[in-house]
N, CA, C and O atoms as a Tinker XYZ file with bonds, in Angstrom:
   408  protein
     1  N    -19.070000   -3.193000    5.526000    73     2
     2  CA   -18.756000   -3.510000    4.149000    64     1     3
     3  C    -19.771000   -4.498000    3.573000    63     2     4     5
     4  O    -20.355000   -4.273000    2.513000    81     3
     5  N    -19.968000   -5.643000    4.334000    73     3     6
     6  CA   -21.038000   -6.807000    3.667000    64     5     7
     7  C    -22.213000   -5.916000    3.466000    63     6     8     9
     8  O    -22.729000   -6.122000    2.367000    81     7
     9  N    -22.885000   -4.873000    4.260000    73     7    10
    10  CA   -24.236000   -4.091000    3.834000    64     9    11
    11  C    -23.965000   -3.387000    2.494000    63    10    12    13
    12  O    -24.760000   -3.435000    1.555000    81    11
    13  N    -22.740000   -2.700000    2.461000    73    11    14
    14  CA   -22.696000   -1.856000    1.102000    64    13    15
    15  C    -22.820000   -2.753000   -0.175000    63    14    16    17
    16  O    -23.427000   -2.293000   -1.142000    81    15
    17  N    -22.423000   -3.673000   -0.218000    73    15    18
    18  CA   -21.842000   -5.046000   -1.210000    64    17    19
    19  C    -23.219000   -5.610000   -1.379000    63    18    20    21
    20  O    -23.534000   -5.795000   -2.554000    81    19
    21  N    -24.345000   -6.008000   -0.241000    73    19    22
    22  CA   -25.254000   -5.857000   -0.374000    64    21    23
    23  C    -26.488000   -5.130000   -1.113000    63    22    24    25
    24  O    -27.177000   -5.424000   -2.090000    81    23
    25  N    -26.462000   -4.143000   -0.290000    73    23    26
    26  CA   -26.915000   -2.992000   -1.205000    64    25    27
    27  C    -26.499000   -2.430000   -2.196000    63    26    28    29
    28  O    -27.234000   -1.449000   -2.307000    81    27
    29  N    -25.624000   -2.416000   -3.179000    73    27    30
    30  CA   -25.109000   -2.004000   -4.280000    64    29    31
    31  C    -25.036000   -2.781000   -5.258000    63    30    32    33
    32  O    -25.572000   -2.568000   -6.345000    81    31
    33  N    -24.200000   -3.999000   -4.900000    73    31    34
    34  CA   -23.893000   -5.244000   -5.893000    64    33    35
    35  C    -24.796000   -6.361000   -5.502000    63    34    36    37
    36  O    -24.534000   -7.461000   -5.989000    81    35
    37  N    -25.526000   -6.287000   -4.931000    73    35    38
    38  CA   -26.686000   -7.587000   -4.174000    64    37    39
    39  C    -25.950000   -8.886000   -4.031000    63    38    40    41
    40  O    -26.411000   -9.952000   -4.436000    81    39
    41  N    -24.421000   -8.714000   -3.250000    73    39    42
    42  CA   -23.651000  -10.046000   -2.943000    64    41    43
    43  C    -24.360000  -10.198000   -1.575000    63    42    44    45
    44  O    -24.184000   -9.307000   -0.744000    81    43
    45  N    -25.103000  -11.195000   -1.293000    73    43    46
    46  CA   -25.805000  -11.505000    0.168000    64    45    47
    47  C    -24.590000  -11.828000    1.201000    63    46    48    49
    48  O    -23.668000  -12.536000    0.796000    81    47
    49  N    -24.577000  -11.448000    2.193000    73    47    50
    50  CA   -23.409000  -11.656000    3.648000    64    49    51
    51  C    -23.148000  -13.152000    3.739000    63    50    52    53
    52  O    -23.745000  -14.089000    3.209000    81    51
    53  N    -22.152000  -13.126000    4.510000    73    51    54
    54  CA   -22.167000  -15.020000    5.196000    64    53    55
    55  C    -23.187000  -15.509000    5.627000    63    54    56    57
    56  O    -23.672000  -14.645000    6.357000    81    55
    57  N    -24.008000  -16.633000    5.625000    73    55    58
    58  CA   -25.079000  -17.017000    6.052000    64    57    59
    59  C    -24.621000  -17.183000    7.882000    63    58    60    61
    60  O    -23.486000  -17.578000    8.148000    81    59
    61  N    -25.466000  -16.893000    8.858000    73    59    62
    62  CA   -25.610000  -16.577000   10.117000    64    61    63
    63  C    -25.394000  -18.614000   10.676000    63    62    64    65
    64  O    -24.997000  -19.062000   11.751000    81    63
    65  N    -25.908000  -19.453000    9.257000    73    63    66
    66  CA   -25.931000  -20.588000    9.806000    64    65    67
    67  C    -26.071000  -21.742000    8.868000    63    66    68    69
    68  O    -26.083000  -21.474000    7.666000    81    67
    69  N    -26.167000  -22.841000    9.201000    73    67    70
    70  CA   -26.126000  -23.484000    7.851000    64    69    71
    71  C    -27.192000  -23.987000    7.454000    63    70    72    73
    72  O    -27.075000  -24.887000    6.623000    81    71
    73  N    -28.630000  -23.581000    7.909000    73    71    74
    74  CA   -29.582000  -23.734000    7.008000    64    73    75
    75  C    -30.293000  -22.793000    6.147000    63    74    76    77
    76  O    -31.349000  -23.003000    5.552000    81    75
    77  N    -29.333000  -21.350000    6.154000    73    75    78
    78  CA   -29.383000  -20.029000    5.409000    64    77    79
    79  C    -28.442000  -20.664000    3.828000    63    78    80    81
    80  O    -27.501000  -21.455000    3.757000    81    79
    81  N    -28.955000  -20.153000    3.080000    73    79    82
    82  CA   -28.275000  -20.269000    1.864000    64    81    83
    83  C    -27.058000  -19.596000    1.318000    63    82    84    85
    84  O    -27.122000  -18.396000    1.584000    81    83
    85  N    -26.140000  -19.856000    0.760000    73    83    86
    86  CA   -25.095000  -18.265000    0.639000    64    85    87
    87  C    -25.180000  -17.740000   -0.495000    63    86    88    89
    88  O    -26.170000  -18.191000   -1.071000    81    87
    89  N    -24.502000  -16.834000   -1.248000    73    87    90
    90  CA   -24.913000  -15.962000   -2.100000    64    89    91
    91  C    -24.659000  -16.768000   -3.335000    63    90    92    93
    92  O    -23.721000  -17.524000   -3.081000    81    91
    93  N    -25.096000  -16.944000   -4.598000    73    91    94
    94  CA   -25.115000  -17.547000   -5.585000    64    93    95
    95  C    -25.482000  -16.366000   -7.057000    63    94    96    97
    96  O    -26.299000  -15.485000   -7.323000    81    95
    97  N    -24.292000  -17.045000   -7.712000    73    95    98
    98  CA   -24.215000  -15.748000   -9.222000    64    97    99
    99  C    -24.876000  -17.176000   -9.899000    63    98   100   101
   100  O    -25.023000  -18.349000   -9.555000    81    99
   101  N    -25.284000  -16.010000  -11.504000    73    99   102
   102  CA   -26.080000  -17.371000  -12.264000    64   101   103
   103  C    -24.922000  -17.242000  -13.207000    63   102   104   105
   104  O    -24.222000  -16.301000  -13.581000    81   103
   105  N    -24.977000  -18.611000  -13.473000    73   103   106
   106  CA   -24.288000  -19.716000  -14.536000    64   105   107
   107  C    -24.003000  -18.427000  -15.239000    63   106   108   109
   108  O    -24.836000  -17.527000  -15.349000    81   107
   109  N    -22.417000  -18.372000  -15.852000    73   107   110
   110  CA   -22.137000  -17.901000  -17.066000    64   109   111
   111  C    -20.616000  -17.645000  -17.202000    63   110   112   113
   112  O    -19.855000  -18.026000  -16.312000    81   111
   113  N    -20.190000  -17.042000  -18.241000    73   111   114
   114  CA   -18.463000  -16.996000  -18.007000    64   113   115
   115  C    -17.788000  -16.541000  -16.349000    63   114   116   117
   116  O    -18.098000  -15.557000  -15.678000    81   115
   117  N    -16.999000  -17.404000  -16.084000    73   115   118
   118  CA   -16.003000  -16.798000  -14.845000    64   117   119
   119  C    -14.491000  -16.406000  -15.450000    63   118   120   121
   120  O    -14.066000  -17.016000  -16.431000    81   119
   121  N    -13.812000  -15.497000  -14.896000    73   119   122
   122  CA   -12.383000  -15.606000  -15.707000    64   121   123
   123  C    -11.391000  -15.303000  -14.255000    63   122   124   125
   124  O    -11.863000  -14.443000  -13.511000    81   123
   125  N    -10.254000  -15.852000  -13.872000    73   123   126
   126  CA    -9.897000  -15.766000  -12.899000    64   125   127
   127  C     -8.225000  -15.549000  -13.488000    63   126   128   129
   128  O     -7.583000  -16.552000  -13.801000    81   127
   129  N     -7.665000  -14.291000  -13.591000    73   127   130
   130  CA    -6.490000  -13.567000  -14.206000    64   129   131
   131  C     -5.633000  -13.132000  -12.778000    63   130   132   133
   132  O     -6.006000  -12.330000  -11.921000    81   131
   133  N     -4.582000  -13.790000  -12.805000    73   131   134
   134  CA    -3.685000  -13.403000  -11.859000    64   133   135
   135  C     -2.692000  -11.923000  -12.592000    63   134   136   137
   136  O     -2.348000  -11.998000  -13.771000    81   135
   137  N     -2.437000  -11.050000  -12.004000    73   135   138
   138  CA    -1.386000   -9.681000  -12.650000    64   137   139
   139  C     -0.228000  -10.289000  -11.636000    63   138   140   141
   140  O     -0.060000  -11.003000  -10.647000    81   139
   141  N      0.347000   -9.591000  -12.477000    73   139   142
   142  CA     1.917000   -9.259000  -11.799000    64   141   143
   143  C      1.958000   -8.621000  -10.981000    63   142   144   145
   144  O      1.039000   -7.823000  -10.795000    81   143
   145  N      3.412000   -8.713000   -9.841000    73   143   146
   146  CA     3.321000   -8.616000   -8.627000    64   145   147
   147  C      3.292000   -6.982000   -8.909000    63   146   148   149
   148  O      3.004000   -6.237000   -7.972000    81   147
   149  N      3.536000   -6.544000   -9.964000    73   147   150
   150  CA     4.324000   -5.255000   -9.854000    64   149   151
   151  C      3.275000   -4.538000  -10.446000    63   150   152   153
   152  O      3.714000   -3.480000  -10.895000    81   151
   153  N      1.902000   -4.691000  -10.661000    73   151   154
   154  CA     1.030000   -3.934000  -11.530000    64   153   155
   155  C      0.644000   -2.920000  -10.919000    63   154   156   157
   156  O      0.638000   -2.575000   -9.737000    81   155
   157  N      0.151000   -2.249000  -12.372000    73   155   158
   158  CA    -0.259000   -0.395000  -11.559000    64   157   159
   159  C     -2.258000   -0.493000  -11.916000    63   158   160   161
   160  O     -3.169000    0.211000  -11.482000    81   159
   161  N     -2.268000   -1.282000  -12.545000    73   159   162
   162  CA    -3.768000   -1.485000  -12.890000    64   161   163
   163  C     -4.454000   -1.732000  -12.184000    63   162   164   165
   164  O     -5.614000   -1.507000  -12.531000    81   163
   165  N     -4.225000   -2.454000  -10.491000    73   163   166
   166  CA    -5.236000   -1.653000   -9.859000    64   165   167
   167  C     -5.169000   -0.636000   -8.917000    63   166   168   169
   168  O     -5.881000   -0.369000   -7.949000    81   167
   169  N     -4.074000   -0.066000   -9.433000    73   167   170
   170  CA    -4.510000    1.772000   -8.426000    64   169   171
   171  C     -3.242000    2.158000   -7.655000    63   170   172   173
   172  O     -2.714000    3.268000   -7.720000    81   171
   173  N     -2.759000    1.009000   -6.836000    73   171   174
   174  CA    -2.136000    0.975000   -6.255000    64   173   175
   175  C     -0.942000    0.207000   -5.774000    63   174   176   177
   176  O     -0.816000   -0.763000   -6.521000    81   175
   177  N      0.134000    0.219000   -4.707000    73   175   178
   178  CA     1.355000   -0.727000   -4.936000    64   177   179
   179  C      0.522000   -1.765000   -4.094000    63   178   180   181
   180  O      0.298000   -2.854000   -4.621000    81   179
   181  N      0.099000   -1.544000   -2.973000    73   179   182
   182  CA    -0.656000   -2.392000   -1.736000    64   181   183
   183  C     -1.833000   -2.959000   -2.557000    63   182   184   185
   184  O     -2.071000   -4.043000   -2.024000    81   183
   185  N     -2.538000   -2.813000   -3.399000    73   183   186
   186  CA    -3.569000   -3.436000   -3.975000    64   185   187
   187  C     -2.759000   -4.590000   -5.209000    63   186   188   189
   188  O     -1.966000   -4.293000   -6.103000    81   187
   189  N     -3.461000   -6.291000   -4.739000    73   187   190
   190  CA    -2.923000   -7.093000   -5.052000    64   189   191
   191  C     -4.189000   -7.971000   -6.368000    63   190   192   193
   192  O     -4.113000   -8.589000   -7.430000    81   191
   193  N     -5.178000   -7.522000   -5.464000    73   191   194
   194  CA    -6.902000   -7.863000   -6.191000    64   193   195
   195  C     -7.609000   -6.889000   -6.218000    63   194   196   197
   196  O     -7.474000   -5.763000   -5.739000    81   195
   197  N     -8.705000   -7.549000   -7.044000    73   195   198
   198  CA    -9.505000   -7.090000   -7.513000    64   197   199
   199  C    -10.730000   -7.799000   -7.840000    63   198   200   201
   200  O    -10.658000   -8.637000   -8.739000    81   199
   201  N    -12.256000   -7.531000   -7.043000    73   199   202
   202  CA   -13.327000   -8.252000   -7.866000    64   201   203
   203  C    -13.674000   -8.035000   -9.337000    63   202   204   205
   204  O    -13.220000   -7.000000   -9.823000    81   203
   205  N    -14.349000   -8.773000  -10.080000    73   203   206
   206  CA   -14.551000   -8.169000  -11.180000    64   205   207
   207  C    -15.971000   -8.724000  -11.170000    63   206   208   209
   208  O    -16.040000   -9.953000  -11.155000    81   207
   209  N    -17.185000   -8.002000  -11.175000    73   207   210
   210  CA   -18.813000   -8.602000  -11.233000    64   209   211
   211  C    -19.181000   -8.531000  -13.452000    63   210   212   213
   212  O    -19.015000   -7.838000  -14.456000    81   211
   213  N    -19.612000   -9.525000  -13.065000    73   211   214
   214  CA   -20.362000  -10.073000  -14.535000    64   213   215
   215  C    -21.812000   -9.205000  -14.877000    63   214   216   217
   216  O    -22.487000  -10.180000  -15.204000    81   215
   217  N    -22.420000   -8.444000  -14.973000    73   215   218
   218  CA   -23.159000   -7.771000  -14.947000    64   217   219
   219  C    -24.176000   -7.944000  -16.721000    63   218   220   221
   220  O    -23.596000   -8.133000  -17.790000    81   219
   221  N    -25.409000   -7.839000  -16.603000    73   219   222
   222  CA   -26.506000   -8.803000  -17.823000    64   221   223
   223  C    -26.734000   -6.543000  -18.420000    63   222   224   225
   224  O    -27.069000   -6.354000  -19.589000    81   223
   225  N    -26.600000   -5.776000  -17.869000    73   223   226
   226  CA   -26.674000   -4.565000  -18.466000    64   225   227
   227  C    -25.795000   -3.152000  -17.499000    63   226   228   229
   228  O    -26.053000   -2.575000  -16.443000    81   227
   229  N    -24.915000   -3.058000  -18.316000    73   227   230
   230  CA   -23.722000   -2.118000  -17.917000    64   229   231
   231  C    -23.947000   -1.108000  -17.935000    63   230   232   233
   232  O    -23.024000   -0.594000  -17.304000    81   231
   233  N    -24.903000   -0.005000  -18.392000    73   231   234
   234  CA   -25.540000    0.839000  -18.626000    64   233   235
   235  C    -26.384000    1.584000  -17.319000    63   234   236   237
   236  O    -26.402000    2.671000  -16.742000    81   235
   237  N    -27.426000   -0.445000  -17.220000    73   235   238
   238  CA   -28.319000   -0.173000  -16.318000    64   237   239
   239  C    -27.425000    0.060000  -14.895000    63   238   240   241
   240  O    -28.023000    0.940000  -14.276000    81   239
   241  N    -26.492000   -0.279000  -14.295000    73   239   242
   242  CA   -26.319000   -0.699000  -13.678000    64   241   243
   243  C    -24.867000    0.349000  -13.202000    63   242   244   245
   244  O    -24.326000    0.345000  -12.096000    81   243
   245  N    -24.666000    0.790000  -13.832000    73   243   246
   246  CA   -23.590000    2.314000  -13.501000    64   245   247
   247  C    -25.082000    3.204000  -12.921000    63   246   248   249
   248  O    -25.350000    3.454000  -11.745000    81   247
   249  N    -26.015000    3.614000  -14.321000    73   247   250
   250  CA   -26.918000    4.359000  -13.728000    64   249   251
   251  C    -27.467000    4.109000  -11.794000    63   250   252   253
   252  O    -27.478000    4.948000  -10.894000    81   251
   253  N    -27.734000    3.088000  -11.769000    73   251   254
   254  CA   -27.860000    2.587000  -10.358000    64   253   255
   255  C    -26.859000    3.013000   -9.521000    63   254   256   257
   256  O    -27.195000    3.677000   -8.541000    81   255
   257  N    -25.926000    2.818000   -9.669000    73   255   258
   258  CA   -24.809000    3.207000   -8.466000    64   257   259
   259  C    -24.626000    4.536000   -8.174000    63   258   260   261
   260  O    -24.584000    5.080000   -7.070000    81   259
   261  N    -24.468000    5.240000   -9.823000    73   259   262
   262  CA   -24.529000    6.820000   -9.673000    64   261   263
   263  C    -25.633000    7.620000   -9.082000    63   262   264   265
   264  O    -25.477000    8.770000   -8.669000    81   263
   265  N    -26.736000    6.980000   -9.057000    73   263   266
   266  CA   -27.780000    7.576000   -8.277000    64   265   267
   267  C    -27.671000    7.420000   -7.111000    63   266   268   269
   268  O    -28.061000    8.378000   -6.443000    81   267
   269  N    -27.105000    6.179000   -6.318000    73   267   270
   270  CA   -26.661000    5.887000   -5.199000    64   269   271
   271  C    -25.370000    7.000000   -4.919000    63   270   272   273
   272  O    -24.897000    7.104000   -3.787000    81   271
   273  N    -25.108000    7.417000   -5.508000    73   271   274
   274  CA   -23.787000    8.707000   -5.331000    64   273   275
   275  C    -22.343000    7.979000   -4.997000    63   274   276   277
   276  O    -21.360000    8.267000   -4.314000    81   275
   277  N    -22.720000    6.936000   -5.800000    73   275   278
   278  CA   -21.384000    6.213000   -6.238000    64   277   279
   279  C    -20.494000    6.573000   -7.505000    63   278   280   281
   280  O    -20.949000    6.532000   -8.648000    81   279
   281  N    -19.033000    6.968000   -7.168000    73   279   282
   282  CA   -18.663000    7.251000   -8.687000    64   281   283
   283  C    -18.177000    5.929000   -9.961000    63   282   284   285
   284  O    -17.268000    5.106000   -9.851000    81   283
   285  N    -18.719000    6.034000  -10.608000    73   283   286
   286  CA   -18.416000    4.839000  -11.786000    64   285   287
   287  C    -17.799000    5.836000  -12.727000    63   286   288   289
   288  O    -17.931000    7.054000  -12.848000    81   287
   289  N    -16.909000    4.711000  -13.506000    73   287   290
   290  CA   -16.063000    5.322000  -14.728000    64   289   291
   291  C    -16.189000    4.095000  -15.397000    63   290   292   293
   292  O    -15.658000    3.033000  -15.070000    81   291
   293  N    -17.063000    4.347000  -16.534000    73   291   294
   294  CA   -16.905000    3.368000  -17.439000    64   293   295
   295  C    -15.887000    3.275000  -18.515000    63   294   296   297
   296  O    -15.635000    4.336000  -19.085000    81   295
   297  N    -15.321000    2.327000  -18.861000    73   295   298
   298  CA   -14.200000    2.638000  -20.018000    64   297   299
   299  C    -14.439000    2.760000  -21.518000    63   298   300   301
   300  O    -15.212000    1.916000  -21.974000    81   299
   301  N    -14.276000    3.043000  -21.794000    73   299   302
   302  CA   -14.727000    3.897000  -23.570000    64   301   303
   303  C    -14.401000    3.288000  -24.613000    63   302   304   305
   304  O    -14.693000    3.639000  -25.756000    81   303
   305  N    -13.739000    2.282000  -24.282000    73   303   306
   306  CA   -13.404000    1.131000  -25.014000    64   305   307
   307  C    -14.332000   -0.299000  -24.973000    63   306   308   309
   308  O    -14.673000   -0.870000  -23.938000    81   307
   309  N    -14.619000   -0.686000  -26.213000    73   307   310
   310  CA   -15.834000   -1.739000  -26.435000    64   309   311
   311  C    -14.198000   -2.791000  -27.093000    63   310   312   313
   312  O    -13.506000   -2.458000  -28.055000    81   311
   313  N    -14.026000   -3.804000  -26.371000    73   311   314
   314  CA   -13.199000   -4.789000  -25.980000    64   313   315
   315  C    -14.229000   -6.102000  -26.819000    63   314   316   317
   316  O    -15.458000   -6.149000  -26.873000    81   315
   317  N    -13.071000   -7.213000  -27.487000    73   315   318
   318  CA   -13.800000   -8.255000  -27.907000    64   317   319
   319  C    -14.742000   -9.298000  -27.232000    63   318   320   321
   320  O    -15.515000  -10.057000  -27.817000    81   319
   321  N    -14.490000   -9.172000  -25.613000    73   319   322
   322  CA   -14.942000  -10.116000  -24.225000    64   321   323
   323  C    -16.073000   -8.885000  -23.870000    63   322   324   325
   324  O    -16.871000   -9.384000  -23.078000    81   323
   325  N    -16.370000   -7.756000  -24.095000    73   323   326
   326  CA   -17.383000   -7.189000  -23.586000    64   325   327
   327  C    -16.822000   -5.643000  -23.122000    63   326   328   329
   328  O    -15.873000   -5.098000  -23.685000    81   327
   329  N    -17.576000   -5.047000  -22.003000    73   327   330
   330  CA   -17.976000   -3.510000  -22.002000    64   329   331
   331  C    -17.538000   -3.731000  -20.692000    63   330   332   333
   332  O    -17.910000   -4.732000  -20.079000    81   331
   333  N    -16.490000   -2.575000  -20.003000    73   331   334
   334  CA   -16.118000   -2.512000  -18.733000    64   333   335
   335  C    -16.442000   -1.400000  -17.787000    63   334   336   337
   336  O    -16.628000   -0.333000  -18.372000    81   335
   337  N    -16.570000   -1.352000  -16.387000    73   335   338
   338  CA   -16.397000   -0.109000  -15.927000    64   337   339
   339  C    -16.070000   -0.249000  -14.215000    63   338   340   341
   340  O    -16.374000   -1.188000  -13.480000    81   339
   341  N    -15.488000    0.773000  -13.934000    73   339   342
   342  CA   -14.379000    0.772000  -12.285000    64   341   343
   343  C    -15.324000    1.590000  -12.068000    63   342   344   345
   344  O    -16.013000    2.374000  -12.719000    81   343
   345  N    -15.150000    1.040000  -10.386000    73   343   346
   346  CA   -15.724000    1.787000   -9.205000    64   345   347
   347  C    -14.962000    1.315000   -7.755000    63   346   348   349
   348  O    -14.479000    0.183000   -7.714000    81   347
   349  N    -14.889000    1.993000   -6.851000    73   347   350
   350  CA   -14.449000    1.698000   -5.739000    64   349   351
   351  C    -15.073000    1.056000   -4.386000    63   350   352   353
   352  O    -15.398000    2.197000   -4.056000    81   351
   353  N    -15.311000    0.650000   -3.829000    73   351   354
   354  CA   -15.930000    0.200000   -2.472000    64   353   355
   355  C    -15.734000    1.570000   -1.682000    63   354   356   357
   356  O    -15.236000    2.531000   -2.267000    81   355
   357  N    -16.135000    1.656000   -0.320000    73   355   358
   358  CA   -16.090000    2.335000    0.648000    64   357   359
   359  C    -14.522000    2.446000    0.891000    63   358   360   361
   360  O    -13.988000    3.540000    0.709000    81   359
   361  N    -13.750000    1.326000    1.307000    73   359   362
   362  CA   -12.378000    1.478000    1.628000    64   361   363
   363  C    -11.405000    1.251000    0.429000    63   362   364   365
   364  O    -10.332000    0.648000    0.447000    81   363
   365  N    -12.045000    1.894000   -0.654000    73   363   366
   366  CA   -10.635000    2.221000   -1.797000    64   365   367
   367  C    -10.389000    1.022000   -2.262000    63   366   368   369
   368  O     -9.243000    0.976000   -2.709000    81   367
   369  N    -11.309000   -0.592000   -2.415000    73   367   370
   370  CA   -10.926000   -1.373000   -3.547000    64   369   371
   371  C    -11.295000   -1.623000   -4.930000    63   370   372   373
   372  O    -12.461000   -1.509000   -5.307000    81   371
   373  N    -10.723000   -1.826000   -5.391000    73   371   374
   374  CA   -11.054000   -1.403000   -6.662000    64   373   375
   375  C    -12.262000   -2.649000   -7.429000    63   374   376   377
   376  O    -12.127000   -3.871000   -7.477000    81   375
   377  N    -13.016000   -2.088000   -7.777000    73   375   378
   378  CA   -13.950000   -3.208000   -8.523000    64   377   379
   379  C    -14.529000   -2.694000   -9.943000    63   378   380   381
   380  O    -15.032000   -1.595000  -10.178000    81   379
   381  N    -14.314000   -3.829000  -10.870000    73   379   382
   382  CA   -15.097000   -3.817000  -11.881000    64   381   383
   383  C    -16.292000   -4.303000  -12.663000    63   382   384   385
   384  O    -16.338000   -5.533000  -12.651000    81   383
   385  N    -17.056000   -3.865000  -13.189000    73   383   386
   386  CA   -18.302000   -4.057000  -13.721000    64   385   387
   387  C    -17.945000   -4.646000  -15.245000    63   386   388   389
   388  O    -17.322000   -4.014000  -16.098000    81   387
   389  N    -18.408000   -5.815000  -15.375000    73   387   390
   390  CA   -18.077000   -6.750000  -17.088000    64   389   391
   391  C    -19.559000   -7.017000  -17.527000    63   390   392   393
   392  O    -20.241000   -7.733000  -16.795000    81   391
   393  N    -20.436000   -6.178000  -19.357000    73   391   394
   394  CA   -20.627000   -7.014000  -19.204000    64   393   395
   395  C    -20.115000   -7.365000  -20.549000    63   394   396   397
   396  O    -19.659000   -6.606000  -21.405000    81   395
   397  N    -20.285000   -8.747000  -20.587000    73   395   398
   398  CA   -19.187000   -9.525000  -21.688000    64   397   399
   399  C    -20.170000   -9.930000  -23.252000    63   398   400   401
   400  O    -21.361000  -10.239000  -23.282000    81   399
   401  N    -19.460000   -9.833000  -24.139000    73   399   402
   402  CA   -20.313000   -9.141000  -25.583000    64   401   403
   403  C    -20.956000  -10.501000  -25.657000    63   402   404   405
   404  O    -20.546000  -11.542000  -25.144000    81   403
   405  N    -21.855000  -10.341000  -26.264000    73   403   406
   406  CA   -23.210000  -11.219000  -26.930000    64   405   407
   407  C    -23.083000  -12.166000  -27.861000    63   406   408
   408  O    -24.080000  -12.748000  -28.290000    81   407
């Protein structure tokens, strides 16, 4: 899983030690939304989370995955916080792509 996450979303692994650096996002909105216990929004009853990546071009960056033969679904809706789109990991979690309006 850390290689795919790697290679797809460029989240770098645990550092091996502590003079390795760990993975670092640049400065910009974070939003941290708890759902209800009972939500269907992400997919499933057993699914409790969800990442959500901040992404600088949403466009660019579906194209990327889909060439990787990843399926993305972007949502068709242009939202006042920005442009969204779902994709799954290898083992069925759900992740979304934000990027957030200008």
């Amino acid at each position: 899983m850390s290689r795919w996450y790697e290679a797809h979303l460029g989240v770098l692994p645990v550092p091996a030690s502590y003079d390795q650096a760990p993975w670092q996002q640049a400065a910009g909105p974070t939003v941290f939304a708890p759902f209800a216990r009972d939500t269907e929004y992400f997919g499933r009853a057993a699914q409790a989370w969800m990442v959500n990546f901040r992404v600088r071009d949403l466009d660019a960056m579906i194209q990327q995955l889909r060439s990787a033969g990843i399926e993305v679904v972007p949502d068709q809706e242009q939202y006042p916080n920005g442009r969204f789109a779902r994709l799954h990991d290898p083992e069925g979690n759900p992740i979304e792509l934000w990027e957030p309006a200008s």
